[in-house]
PDB file as gemmi writes it, atoms N, CA and C in Angstrom:
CRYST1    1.000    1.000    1.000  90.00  90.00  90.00 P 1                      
ATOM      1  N   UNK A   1     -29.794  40.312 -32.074  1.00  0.00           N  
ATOM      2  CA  UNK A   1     -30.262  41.462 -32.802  1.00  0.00           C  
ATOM      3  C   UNK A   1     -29.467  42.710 -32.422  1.00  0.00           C  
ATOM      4  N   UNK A   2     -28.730  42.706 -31.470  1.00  0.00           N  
ATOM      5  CA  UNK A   2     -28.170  43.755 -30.838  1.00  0.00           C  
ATOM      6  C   UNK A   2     -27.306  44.051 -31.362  1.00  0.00           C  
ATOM      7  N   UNK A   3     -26.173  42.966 -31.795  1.00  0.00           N  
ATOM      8  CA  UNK A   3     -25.053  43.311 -32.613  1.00  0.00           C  
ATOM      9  C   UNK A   3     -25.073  44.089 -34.093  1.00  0.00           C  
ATOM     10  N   UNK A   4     -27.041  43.811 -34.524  1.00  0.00           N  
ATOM     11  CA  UNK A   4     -27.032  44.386 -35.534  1.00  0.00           C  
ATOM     12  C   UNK A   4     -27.774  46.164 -35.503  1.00  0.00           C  
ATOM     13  N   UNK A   5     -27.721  46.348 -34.681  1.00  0.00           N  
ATOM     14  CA  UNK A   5     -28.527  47.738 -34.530  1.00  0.00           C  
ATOM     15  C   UNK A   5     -27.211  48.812 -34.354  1.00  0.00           C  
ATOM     16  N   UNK A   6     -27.684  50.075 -35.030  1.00  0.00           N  
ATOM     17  CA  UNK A   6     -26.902  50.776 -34.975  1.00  0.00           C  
ATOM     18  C   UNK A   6     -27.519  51.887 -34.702  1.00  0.00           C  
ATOM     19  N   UNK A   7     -27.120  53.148 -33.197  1.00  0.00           N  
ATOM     20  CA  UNK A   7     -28.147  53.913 -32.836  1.00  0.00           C  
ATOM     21  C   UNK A   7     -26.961  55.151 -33.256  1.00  0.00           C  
ATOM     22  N   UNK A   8     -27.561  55.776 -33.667  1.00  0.00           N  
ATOM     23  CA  UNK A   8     -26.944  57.428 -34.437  1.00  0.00           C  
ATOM     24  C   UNK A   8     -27.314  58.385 -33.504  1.00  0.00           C  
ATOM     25  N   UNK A   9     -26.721  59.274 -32.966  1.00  0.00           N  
ATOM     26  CA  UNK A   9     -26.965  60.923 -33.062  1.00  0.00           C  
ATOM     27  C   UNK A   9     -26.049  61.814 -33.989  1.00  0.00           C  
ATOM     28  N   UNK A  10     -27.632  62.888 -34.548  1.00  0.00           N  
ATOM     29  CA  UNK A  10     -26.852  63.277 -36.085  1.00  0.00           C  
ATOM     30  C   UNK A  10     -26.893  64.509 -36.127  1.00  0.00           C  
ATOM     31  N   UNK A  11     -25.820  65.541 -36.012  1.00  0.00           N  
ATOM     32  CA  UNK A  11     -26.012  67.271 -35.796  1.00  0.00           C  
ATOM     33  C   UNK A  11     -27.269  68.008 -36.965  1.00  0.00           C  
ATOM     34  N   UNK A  12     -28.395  67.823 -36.359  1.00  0.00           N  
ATOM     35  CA  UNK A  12     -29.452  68.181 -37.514  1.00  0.00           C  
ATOM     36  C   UNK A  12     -30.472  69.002 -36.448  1.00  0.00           C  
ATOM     37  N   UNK A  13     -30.617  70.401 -37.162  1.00  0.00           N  
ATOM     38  CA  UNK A  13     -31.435  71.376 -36.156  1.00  0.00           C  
ATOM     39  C   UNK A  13     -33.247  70.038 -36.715  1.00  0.00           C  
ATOM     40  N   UNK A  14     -33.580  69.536 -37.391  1.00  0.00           N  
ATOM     41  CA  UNK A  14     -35.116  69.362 -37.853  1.00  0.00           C  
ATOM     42  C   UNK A  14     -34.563  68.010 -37.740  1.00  0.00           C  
ATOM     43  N   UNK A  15     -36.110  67.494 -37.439  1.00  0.00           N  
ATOM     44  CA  UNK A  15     -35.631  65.648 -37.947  1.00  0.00           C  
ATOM     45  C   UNK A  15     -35.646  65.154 -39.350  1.00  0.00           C  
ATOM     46  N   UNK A  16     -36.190  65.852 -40.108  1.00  0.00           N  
ATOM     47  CA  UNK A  16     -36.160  65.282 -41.832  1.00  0.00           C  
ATOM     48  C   UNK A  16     -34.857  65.978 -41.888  1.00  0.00           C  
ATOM     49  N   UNK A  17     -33.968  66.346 -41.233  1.00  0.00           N  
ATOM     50  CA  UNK A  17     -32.982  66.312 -42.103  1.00  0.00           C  
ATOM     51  C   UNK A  17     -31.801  65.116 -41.939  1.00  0.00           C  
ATOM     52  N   UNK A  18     -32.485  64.220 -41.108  1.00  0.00           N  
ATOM     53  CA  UNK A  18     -31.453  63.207 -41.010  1.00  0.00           C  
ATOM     54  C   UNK A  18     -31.786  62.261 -42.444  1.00  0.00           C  
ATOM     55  N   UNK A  19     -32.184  62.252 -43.015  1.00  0.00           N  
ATOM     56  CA  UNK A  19     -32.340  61.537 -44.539  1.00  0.00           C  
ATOM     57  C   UNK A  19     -31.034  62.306 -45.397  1.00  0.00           C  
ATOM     58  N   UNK A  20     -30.135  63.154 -45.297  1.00  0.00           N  
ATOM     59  CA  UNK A  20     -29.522  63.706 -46.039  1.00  0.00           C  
ATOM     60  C   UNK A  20     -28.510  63.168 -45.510  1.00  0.00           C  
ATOM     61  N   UNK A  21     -28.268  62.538 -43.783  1.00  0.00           N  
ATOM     62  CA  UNK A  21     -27.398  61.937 -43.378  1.00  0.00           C  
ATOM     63  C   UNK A  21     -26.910  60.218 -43.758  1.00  0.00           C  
ATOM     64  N   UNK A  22     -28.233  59.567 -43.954  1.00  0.00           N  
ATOM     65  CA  UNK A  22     -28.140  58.410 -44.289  1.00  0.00           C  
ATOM     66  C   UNK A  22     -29.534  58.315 -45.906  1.00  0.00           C  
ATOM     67  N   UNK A  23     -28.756  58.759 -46.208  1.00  0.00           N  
ATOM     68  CA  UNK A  23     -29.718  58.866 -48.034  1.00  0.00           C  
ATOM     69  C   UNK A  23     -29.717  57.553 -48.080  1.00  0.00           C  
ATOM     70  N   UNK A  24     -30.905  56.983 -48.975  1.00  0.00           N  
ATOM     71  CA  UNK A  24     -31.828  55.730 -49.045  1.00  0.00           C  
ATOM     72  C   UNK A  24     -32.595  56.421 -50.021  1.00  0.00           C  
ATOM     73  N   UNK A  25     -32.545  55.018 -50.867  1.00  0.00           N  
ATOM     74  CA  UNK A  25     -33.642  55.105 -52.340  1.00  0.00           C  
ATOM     75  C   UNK A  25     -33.287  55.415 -53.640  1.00  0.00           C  
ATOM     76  N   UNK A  26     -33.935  55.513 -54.746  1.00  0.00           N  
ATOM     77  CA  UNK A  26     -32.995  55.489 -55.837  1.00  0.00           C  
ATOM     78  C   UNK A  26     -33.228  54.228 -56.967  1.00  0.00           C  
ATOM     79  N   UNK A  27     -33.752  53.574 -55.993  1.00  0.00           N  
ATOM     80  CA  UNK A  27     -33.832  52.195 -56.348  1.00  0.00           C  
ATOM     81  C   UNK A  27     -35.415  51.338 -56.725  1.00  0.00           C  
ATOM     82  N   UNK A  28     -35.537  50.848 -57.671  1.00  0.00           N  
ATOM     83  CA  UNK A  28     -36.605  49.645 -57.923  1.00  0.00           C  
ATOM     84  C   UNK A  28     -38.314  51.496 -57.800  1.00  0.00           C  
ATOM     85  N   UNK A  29     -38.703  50.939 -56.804  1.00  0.00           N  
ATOM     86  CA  UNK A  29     -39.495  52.110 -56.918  1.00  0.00           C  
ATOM     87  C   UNK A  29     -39.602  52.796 -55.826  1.00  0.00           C  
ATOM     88  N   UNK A  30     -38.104  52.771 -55.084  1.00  0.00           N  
ATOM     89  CA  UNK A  30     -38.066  53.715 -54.058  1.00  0.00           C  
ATOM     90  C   UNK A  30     -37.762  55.349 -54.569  1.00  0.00           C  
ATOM     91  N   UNK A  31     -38.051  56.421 -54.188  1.00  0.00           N  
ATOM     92  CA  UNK A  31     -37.798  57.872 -54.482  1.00  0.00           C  
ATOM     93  C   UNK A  31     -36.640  57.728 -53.837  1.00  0.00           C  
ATOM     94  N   UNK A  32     -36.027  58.911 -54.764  1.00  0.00           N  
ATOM     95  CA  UNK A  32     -34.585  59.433 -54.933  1.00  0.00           C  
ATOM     96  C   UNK A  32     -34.135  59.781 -53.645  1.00  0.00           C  
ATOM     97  N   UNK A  33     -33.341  59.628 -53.352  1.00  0.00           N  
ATOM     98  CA  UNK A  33     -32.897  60.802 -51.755  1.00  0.00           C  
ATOM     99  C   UNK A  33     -32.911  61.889 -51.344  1.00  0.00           C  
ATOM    100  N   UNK A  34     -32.885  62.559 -52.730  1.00  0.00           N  
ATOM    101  CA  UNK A  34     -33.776  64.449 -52.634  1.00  0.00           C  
ATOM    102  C   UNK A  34     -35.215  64.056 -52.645  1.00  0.00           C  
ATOM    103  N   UNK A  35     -35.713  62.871 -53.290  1.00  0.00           N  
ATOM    104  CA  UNK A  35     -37.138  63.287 -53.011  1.00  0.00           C  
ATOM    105  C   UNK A  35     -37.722  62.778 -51.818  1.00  0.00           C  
ATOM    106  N   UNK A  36     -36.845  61.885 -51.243  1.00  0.00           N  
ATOM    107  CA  UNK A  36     -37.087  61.474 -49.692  1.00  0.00           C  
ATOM    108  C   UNK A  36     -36.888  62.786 -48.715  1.00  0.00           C  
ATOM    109  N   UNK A  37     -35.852  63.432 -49.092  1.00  0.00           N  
ATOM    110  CA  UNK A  37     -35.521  64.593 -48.302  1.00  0.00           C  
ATOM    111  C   UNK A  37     -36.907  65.793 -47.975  1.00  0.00           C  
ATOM    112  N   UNK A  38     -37.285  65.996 -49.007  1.00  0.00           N  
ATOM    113  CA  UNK A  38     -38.147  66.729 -49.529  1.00  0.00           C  
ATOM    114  C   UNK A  38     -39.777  66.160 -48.403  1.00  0.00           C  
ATOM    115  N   UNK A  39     -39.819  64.601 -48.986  1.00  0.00           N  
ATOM    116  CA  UNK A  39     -41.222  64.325 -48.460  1.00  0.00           C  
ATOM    117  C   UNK A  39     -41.398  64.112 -47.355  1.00  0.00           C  
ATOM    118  N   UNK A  40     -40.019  63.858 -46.510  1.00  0.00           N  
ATOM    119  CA  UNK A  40     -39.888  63.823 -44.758  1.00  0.00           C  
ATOM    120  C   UNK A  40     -40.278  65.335 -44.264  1.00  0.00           C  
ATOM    121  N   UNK A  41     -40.087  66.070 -44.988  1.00  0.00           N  
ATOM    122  CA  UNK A  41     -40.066  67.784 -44.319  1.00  0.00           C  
ATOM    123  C   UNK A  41     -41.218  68.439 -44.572  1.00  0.00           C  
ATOM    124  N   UNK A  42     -42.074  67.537 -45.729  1.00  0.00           N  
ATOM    125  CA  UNK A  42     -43.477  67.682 -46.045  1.00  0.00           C  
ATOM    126  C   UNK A  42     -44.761  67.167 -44.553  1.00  0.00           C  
ATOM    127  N   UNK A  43     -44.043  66.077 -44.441  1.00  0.00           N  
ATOM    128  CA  UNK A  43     -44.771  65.196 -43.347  1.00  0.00           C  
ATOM    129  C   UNK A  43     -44.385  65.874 -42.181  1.00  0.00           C  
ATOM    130  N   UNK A  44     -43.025  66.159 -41.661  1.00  0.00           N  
ATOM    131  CA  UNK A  44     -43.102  66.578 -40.366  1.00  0.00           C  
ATOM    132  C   UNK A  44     -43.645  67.908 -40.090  1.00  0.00           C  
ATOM    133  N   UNK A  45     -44.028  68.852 -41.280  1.00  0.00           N  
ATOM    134  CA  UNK A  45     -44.288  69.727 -41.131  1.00  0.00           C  
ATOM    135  C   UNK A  45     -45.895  70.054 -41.517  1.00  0.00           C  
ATOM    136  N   UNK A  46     -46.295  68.654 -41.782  1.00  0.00           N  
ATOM    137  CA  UNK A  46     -47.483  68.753 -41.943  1.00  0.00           C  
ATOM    138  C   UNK A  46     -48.044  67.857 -40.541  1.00  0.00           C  
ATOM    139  N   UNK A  47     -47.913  67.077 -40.494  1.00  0.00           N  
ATOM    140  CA  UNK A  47     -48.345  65.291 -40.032  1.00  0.00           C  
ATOM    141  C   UNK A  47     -47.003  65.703 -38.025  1.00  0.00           C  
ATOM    142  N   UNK A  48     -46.445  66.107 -38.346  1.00  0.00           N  
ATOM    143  CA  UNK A  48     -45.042  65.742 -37.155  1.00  0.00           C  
ATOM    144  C   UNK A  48     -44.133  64.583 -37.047  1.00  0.00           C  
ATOM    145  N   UNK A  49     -44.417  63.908 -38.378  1.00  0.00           N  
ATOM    146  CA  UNK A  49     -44.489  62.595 -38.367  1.00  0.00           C  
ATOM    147  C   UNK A  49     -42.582  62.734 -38.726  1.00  0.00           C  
ATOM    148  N   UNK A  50     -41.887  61.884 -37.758  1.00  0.00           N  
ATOM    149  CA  UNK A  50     -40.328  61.798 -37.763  1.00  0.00           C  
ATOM    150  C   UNK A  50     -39.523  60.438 -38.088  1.00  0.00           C  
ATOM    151  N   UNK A  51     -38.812  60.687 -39.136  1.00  0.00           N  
ATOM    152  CA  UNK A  51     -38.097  59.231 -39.818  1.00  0.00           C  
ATOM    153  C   UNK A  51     -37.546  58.658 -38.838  1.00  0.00           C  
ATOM    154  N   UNK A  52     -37.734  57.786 -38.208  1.00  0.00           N  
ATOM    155  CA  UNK A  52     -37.346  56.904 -36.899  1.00  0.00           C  
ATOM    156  C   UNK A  52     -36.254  56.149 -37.081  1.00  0.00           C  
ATOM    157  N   UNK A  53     -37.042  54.792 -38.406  1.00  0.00           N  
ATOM    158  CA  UNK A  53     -36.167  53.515 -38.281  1.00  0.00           C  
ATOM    159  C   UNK A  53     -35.650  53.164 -39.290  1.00  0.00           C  
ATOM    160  N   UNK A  54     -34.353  53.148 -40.032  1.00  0.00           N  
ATOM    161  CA  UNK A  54     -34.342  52.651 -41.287  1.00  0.00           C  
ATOM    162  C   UNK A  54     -33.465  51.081 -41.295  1.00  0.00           C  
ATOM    163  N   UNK A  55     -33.426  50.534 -42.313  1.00  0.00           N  
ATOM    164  CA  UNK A  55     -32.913  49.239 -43.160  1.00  0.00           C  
ATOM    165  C   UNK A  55     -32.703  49.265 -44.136  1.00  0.00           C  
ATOM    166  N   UNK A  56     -32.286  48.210 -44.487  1.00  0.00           N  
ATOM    167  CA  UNK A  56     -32.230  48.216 -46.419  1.00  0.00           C  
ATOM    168  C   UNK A  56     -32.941  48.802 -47.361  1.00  0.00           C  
ATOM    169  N   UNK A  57     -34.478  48.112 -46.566  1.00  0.00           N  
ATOM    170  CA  UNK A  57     -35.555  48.442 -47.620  1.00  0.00           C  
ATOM    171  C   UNK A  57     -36.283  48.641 -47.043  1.00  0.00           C  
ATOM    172  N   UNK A  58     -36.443  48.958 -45.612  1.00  0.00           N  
ATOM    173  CA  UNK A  58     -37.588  50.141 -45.084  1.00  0.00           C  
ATOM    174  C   UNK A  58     -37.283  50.871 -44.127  1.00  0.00           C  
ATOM    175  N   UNK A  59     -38.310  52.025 -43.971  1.00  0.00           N  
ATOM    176  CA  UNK A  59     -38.279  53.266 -43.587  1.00  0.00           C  
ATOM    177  C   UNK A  59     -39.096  53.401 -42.463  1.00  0.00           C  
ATOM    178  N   UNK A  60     -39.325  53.708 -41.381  1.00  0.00           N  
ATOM    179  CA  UNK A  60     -40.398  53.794 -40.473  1.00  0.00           C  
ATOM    180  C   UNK A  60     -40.301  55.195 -39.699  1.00  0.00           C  
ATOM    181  N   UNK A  61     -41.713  56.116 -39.519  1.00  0.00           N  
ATOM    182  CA  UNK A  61     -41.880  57.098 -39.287  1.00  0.00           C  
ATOM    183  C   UNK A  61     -42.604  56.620 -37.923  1.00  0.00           C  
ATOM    184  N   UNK A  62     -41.923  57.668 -37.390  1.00  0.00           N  
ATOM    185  CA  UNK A  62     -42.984  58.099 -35.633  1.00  0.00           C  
ATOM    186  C   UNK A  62     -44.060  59.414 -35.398  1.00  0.00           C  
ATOM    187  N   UNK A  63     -45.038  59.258 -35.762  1.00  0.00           N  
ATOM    188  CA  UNK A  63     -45.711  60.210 -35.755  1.00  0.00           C  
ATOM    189  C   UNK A  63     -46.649  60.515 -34.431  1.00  0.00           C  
ATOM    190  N   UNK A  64     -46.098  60.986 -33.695  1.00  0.00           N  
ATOM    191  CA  UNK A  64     -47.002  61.058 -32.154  1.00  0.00           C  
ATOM    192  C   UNK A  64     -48.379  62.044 -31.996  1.00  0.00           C  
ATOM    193  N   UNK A  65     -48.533  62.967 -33.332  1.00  0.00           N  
ATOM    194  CA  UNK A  65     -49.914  63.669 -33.271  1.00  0.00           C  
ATOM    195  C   UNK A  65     -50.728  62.506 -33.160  1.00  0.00           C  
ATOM    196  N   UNK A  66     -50.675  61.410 -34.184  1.00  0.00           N  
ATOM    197  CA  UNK A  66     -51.837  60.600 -34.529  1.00  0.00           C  
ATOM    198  C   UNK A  66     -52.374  61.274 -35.987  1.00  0.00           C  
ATOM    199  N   UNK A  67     -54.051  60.705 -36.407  1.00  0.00           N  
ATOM    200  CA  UNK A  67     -54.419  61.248 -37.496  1.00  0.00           C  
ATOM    201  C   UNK A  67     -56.063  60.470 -37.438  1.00  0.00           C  
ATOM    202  N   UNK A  68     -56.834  62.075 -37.668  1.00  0.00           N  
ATOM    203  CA  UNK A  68     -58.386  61.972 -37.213  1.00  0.00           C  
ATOM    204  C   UNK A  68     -58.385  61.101 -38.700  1.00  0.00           C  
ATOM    205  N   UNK A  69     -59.686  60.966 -38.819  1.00  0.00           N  
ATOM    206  CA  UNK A  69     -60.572  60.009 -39.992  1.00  0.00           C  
ATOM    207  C   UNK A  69     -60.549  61.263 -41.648  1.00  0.00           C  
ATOM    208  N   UNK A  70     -60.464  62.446 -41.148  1.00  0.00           N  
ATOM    209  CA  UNK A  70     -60.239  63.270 -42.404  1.00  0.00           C  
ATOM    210  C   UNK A  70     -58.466  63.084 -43.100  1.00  0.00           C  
ATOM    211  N   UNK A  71     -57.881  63.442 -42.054  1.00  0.00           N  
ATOM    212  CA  UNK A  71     -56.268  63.497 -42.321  1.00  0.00           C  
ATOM    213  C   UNK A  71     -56.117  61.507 -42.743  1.00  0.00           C  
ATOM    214  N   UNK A  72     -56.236  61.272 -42.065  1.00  0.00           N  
ATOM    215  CA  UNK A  72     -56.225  59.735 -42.344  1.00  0.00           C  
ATOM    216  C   UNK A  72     -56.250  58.972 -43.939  1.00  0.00           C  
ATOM    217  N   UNK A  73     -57.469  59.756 -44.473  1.00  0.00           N  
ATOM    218  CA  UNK A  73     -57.351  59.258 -45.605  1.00  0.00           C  
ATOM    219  C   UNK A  73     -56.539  60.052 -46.866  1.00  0.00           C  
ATOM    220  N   UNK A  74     -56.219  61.220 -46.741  1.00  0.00           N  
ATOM    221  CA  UNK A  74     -54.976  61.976 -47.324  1.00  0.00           C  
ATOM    222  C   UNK A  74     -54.041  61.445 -46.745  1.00  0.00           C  
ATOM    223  N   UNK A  75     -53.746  61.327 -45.642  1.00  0.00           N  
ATOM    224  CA  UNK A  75     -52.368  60.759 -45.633  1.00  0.00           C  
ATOM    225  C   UNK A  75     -52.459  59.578 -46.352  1.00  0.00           C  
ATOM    226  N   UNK A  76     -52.799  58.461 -46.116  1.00  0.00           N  
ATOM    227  CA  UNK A  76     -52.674  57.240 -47.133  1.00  0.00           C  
ATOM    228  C   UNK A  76     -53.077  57.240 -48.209  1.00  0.00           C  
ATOM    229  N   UNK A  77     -53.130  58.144 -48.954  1.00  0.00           N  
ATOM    230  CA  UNK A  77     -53.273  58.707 -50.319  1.00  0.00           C  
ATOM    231  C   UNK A  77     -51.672  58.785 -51.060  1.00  0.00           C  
ATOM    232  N   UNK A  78     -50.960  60.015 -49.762  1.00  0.00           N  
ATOM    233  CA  UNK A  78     -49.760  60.210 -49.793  1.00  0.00           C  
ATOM    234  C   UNK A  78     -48.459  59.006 -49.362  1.00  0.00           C  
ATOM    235  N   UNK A  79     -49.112  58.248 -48.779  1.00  0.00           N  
ATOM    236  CA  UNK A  79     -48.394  57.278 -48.336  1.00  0.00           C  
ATOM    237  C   UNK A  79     -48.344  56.322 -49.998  1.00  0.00           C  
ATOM    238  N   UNK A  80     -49.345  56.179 -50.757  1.00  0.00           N  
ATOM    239  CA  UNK A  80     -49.493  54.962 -51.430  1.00  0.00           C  
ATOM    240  C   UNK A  80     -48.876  55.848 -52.777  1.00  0.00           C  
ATOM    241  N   UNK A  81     -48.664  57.346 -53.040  1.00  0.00           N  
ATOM    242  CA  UNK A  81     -47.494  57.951 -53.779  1.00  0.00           C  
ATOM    243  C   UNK A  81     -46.347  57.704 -53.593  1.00  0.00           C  
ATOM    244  N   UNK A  82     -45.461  57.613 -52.557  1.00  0.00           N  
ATOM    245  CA  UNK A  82     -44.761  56.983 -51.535  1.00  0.00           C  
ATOM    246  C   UNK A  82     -44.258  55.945 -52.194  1.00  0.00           C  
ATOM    247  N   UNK A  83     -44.740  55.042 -51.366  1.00  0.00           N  
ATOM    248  CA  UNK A  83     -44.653  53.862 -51.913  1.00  0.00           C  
ATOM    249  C   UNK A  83     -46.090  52.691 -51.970  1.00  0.00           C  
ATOM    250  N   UNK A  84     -46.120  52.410 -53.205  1.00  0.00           N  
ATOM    251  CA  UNK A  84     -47.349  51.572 -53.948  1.00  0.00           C  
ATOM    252  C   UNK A  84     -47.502  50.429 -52.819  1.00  0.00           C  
ATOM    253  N   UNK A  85     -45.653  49.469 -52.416  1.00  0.00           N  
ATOM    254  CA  UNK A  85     -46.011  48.277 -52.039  1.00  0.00           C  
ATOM    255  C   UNK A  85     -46.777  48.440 -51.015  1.00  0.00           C  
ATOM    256  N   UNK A  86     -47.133  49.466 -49.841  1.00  0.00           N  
ATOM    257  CA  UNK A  86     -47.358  49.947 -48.904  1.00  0.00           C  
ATOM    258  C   UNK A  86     -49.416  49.633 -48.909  1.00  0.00           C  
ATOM    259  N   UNK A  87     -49.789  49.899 -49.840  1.00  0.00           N  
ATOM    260  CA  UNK A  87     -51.165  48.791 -50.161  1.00  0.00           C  
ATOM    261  C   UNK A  87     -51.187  47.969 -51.027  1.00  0.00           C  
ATOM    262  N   UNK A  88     -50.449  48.070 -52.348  1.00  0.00           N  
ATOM    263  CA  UNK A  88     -50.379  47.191 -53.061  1.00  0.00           C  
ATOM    264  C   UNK A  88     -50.040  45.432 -52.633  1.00  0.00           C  
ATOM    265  N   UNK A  89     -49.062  45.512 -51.739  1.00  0.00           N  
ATOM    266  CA  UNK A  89     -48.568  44.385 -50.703  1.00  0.00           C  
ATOM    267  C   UNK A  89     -48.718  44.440 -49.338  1.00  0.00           C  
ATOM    268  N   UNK A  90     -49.296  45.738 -48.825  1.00  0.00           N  
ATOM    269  CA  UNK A  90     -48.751  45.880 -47.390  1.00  0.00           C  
ATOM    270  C   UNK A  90     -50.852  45.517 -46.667  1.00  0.00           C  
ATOM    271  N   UNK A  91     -51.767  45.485 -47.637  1.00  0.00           N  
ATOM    272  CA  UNK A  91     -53.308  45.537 -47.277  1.00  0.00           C  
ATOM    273  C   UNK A  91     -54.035  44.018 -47.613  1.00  0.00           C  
ATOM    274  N   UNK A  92     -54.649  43.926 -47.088  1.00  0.00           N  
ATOM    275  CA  UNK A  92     -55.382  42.527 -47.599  1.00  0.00           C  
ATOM    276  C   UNK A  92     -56.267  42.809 -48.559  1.00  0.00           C  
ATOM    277  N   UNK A  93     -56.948  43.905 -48.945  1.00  0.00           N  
ATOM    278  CA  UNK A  93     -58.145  44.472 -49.363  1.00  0.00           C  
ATOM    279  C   UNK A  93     -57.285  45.304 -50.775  1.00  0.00           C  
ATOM    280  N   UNK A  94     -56.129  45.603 -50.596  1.00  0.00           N  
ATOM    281  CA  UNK A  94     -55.515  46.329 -51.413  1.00  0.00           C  
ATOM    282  C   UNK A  94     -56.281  47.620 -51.818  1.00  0.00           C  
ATOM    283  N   UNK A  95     -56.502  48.622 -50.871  1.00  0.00           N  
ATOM    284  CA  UNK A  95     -57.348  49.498 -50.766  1.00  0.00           C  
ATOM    285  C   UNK A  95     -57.134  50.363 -50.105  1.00  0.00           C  
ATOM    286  N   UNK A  96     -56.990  51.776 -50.646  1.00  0.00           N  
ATOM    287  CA  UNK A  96     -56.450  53.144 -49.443  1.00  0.00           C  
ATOM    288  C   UNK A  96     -57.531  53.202 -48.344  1.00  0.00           C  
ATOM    289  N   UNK A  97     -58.650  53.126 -48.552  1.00  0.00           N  
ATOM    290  CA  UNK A  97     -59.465  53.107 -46.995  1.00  0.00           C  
ATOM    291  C   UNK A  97     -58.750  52.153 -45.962  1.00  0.00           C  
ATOM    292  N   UNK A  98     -58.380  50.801 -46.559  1.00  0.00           N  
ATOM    293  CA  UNK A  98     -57.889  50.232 -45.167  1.00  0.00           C  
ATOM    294  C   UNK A  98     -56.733  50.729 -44.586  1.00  0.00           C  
ATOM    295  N   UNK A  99     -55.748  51.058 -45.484  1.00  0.00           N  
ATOM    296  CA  UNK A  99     -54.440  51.926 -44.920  1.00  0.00           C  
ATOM    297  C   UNK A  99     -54.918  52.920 -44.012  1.00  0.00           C  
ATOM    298  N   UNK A 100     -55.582  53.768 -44.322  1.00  0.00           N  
ATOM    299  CA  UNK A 100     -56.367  55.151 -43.587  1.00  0.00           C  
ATOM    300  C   UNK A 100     -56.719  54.614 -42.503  1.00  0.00           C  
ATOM    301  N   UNK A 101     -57.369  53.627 -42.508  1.00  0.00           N  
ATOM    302  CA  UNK A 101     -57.973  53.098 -41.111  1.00  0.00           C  
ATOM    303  C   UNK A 101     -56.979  52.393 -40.293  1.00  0.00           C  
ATOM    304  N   UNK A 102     -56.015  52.022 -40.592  1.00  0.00           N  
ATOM    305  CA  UNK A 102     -54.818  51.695 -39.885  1.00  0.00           C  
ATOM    306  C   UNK A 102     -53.982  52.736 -39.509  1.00  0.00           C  
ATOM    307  N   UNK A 103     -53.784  54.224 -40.293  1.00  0.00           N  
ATOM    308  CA  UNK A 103     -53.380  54.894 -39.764  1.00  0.00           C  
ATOM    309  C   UNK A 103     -53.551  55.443 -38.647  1.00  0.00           C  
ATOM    310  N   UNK A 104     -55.057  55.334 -38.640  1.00  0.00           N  
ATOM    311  CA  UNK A 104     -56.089  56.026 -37.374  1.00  0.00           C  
ATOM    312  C   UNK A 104     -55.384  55.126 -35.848  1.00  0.00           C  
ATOM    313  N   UNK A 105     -55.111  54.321 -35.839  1.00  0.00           N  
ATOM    314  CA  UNK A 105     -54.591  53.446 -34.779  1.00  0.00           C  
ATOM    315  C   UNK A 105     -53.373  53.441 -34.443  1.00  0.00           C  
ATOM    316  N   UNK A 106     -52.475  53.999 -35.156  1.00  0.00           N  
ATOM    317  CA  UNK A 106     -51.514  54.040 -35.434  1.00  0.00           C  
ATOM    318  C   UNK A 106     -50.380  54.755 -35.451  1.00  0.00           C  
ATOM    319  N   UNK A 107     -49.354  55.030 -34.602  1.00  0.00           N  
ATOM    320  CA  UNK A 107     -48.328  56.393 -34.642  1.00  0.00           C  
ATOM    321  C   UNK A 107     -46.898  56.455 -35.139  1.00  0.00           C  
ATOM    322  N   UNK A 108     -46.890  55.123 -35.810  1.00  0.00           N  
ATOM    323  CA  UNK A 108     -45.734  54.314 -36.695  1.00  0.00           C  
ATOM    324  C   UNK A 108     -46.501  54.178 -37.864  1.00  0.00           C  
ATOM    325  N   UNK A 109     -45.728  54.759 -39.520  1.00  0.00           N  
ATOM    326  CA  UNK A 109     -45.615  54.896 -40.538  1.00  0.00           C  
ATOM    327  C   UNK A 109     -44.866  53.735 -40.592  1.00  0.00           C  
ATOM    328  N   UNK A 110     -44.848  52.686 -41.826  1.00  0.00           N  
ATOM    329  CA  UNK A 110     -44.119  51.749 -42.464  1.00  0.00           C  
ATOM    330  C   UNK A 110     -44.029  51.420 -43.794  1.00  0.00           C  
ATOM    331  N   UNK A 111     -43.331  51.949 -44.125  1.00  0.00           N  
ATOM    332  CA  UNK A 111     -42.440  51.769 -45.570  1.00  0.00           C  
ATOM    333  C   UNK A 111     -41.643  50.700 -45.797  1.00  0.00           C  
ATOM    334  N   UNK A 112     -41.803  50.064 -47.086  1.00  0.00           N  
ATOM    335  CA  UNK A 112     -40.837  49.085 -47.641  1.00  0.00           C  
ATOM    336  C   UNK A 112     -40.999  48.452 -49.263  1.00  0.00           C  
ATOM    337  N   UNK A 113     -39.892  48.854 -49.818  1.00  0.00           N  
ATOM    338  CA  UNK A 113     -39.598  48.550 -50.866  1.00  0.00           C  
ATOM    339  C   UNK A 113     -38.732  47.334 -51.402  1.00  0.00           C  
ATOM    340  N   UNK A 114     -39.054  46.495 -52.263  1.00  0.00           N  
ATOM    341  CA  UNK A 114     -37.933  45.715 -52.436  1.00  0.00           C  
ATOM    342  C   UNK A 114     -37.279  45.614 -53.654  1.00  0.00           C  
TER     343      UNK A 114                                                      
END                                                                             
C-alpha cells in the first residue's frame, strides 16, 4: 500500500484550499471543483472539518470539533446534498437520522462517488 500513497505539502494559508490544488469532481454526481472548493470552506468554517484523504472517488474529511445531536443532523442533511451515495448506499436504513447518528461518533467525514 505504501508504494501507492502519496503524502503532499501544499503552500495554502486555509485547508479548503487544498481542493484547488488537487481539483476532483465534475463527474457522474460528484460537484464541480469550484463547488467542492466552495463547500470545503463552508465546512471548515463552519464544522472545522479539513479535506484529509482523497482517491479517485472519495474524499475524506477530519473534523476534530466532533458534532452534538443538533449540528449532527444538519450536517447530514448537508452531507446527503453532497453526495446522495453517502445514504443512499453508504446507510442500511437509507435514512439521514442514521448518518447524523454516525456523525455523532465520528471525526472522519466519508465521501464517495462512483
Amino acid at each position: 500500500m505504501a508504494e501507492d500513497t502519496l503524502l503532499l505539502e501544499l503552500p495554502v494559508k486555509n485547508p479548503w484550499e487544498i481542493i484547488a490544488y488537487l481539483p476532483m469532481g465534475g463527474w457522474n454526481d460528484c460537484p464541480a471543483p469550484e463547488e467542492m472548493i466552495s463547500i470545503c470552506k463552508y465546512w471548515y468554517e463552519k464544522y472545522q472539518a479539513v479535506p484529509a484523504t482523497f482517491t479517485s472517488d472519495v474524499l475524506e474529511f477530519y473534523a476534530p470539533a466532533g458534532l452534538n445531536k443538533e449540528d449532527s443532523l444538519e450536517a447530514a442533511k448537508e452531507h446527503y446534498a453532497f453526495c446522495t451515495d453517502r445514504i443512499d448506499q453508504g446507510t442500511r436504513t437509507c435514512k439521514v437520522s442514521e448518518l447524523a447518528a454516525g456523525l455523532e461518533e465520528s471525526n472522519v467525514w466519508y465521501f464517495w462517488w462512483d
